[in-house]
N, CA, C and O atoms as a GROMACS GRO file, in nm:
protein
  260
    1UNK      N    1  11.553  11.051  10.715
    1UNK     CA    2  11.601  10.961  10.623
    1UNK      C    3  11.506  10.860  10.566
    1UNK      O    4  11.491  10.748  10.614
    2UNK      N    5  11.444  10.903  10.467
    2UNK     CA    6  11.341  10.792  10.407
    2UNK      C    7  11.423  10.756  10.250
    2UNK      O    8  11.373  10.669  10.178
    3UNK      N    9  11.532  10.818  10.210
    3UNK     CA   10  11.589  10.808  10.097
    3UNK      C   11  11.584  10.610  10.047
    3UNK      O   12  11.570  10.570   9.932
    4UNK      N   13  11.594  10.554  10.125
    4UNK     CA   14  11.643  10.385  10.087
    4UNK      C   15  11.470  10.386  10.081
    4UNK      O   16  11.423  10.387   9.967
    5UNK      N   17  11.397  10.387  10.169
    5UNK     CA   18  11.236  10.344  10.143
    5UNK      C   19  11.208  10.397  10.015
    5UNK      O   20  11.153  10.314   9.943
    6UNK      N   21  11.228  10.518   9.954
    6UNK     CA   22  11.163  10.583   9.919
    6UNK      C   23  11.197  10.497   9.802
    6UNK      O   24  11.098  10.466   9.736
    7UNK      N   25  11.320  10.446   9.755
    7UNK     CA   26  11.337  10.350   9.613
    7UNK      C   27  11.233  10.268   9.623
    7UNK      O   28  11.168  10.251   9.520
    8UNK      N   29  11.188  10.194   9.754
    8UNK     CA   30  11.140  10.058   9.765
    8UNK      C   31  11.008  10.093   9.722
    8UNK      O   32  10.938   9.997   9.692
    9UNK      N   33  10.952  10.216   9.711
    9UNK     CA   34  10.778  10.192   9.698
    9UNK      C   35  10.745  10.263   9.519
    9UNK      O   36  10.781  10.372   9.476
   10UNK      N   37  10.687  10.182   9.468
   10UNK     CA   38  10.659  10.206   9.323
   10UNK      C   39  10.584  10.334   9.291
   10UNK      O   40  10.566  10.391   9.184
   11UNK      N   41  10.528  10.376   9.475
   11UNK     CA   42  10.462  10.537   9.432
   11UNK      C   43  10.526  10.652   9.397
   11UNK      O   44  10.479  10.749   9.337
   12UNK      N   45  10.686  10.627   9.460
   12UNK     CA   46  10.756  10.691   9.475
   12UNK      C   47  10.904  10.710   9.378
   12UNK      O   48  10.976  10.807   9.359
   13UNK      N   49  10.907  10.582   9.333
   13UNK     CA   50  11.011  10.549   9.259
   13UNK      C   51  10.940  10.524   9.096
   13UNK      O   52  10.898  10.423   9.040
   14UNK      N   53  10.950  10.663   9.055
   14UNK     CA   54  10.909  10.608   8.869
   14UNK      C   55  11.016  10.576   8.779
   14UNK      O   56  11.004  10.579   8.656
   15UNK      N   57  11.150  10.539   8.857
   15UNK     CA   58  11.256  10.562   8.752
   15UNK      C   59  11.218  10.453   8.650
   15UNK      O   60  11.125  10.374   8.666
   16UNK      N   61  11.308  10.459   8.535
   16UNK     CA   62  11.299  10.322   8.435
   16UNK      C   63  11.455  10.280   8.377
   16UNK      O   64  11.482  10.196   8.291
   17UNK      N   65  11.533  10.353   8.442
   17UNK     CA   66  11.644  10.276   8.462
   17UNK      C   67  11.693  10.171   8.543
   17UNK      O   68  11.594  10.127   8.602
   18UNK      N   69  11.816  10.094   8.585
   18UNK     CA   70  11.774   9.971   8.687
   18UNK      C   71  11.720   9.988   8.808
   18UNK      O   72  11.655   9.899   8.864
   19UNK      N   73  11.746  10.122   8.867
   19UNK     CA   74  11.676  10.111   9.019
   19UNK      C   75  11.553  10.141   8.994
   19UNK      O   76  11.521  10.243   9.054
   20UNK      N   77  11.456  10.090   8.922
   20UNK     CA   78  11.335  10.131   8.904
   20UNK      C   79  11.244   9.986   8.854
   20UNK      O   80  11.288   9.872   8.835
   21UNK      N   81  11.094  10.042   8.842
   21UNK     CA   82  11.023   9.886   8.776
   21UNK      C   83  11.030   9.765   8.877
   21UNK      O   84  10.960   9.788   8.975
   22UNK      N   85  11.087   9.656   8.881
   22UNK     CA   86  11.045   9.534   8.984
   22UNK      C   87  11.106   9.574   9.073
   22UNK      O   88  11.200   9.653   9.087
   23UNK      N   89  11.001   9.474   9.177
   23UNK     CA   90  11.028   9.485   9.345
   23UNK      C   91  11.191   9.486   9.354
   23UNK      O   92  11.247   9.564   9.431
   24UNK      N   93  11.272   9.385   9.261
   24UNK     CA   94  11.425   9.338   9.286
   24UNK      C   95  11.498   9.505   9.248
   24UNK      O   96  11.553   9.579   9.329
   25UNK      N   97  11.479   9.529   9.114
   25UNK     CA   98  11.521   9.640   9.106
   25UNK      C   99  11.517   9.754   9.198
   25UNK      O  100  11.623   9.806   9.231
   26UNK      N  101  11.402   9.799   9.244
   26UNK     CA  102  11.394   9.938   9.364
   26UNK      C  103  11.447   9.888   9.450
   26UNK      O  104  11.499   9.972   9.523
   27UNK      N  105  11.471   9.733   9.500
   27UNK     CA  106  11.537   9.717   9.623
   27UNK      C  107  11.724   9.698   9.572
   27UNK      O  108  11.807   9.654   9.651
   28UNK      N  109  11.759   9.743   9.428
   28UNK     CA  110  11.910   9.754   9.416
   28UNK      C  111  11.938   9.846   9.526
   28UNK      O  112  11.975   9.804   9.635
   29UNK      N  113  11.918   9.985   9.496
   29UNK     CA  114  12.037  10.077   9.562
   29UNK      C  115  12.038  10.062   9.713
   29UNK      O  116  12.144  10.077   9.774
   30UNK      N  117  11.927  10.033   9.777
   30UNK     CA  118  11.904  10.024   9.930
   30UNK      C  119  11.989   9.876   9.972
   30UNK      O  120  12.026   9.850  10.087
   31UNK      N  121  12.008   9.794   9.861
   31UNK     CA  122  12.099   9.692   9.937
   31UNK      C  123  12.272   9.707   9.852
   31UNK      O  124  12.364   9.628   9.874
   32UNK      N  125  12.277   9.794   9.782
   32UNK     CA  126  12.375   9.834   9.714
   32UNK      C  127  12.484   9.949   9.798
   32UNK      O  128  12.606   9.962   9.786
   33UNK      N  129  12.351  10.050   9.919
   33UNK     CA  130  12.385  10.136   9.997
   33UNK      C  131  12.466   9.998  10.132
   33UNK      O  132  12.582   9.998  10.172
   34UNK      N  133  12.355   9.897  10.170
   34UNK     CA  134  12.398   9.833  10.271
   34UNK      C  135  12.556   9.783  10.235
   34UNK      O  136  12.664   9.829  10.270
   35UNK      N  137  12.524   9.685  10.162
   35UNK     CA  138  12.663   9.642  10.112
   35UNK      C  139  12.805   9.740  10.104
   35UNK      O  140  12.915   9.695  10.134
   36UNK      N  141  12.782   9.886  10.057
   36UNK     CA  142  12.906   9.960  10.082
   36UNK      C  143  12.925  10.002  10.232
   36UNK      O  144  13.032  10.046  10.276
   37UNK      N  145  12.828   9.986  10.296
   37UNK     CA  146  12.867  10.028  10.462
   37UNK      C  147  12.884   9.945  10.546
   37UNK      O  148  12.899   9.985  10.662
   38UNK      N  149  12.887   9.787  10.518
   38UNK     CA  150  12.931   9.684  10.538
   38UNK      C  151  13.103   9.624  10.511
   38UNK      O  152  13.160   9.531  10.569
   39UNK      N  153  13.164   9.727  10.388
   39UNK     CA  154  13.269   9.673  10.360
   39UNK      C  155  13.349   9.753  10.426
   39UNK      O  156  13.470   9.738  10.405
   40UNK      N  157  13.293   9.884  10.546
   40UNK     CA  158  13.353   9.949  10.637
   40UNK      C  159  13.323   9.954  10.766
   40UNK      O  160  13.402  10.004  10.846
   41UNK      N  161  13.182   9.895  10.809
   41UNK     CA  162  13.170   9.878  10.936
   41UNK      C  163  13.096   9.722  10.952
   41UNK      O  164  13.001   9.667  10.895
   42UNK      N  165  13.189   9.684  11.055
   42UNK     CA  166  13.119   9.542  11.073
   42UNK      C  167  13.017   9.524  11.181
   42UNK      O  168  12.950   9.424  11.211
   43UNK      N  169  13.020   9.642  11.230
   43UNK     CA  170  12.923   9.638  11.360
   43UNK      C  171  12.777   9.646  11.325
   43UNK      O  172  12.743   9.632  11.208
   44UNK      N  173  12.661   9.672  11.450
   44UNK     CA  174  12.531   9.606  11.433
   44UNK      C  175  12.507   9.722  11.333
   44UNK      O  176  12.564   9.830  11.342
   45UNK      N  177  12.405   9.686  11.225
   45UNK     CA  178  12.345   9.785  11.154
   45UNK      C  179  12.181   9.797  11.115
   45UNK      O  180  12.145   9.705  11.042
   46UNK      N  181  12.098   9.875  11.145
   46UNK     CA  182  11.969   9.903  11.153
   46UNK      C  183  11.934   9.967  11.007
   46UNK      O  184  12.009  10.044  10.947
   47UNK      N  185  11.821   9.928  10.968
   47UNK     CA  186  11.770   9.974  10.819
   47UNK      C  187  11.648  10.012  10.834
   47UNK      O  188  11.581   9.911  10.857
   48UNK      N  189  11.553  10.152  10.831
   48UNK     CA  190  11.430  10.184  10.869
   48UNK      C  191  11.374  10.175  10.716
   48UNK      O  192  11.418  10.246  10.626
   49UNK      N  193  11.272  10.078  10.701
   49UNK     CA  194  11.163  10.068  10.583
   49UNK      C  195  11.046  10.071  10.600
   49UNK      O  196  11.000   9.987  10.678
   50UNK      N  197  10.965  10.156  10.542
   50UNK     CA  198  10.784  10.119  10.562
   50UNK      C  199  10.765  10.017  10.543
   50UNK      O  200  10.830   9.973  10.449
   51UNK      N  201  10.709   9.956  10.586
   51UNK     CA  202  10.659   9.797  10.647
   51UNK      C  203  10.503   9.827  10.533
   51UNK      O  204  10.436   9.724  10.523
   52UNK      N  205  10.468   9.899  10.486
   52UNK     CA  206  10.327   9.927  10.398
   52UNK      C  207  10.321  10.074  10.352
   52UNK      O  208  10.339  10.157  10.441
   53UNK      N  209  10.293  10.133  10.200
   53UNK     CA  210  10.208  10.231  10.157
   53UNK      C  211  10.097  10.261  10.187
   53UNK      O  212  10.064  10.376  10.157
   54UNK      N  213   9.986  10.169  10.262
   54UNK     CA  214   9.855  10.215  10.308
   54UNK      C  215   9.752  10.240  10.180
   54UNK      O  216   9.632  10.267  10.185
   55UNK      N  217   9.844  10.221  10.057
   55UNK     CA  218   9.781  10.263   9.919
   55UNK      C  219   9.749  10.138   9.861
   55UNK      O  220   9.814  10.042   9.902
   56UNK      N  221   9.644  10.114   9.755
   56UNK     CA  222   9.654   9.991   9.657
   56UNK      C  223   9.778  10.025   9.531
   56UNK      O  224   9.785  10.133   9.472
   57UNK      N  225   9.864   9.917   9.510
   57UNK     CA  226   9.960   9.927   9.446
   57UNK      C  227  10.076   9.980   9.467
   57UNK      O  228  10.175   9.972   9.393
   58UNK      N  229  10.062  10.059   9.615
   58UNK     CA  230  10.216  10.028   9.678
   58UNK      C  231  10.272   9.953   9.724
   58UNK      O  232  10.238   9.836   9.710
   59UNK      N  233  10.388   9.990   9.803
   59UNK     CA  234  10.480   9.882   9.866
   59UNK      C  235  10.368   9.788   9.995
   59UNK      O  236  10.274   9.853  10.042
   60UNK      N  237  10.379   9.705  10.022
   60UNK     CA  238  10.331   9.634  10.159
   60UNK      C  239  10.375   9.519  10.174
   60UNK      O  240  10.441   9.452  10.094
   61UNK      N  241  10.334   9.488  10.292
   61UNK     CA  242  10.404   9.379  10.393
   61UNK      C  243  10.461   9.300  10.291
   61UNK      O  244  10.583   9.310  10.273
   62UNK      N  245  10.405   9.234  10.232
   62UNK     CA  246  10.468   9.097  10.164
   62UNK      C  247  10.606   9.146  10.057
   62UNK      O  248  10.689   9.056  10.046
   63UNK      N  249  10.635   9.256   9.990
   63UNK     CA  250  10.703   9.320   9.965
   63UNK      C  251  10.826   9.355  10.039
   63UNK      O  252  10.938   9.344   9.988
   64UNK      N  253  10.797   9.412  10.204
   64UNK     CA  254  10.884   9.443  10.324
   64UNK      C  255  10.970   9.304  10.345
   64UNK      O  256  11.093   9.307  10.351
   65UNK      N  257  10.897   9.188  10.354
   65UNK     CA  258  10.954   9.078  10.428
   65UNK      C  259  10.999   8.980  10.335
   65UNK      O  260  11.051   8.876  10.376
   0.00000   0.00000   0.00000
């Protein structure tokens, strides 16, 4: 399951519709996904994101946090 990261990193995500382009935008659907599984489970919930691309001009830390 890298589907939610995979919005978050600009290497990966060329869309140019809203989930695409700024950091806010690629991070819609991944908090758009949280939010619908929230309005059915209230219990603990874990979200796996690359913490860095390792690339210049991908996603990294300051981006993650």
């Amino acid at each position: 399951g890298y589907l939610l990261s995979s919005f978050l990193t600009p290497l990966s995500n060329q869309r140019t519709d809203e989930y695409g382009g700024t950091l806010e935008r690629r991070a819609r659907f991944p908090l758009e996904v949280i939010d619908a599984v929230r309005q059915v489970w209230d219990g603990p919930l874990c979200v796996r994101i690359s913490a860095t691309d390792w690339v210049p001009g991908g996603f990294d830390v300051e981006d993650a946090v």
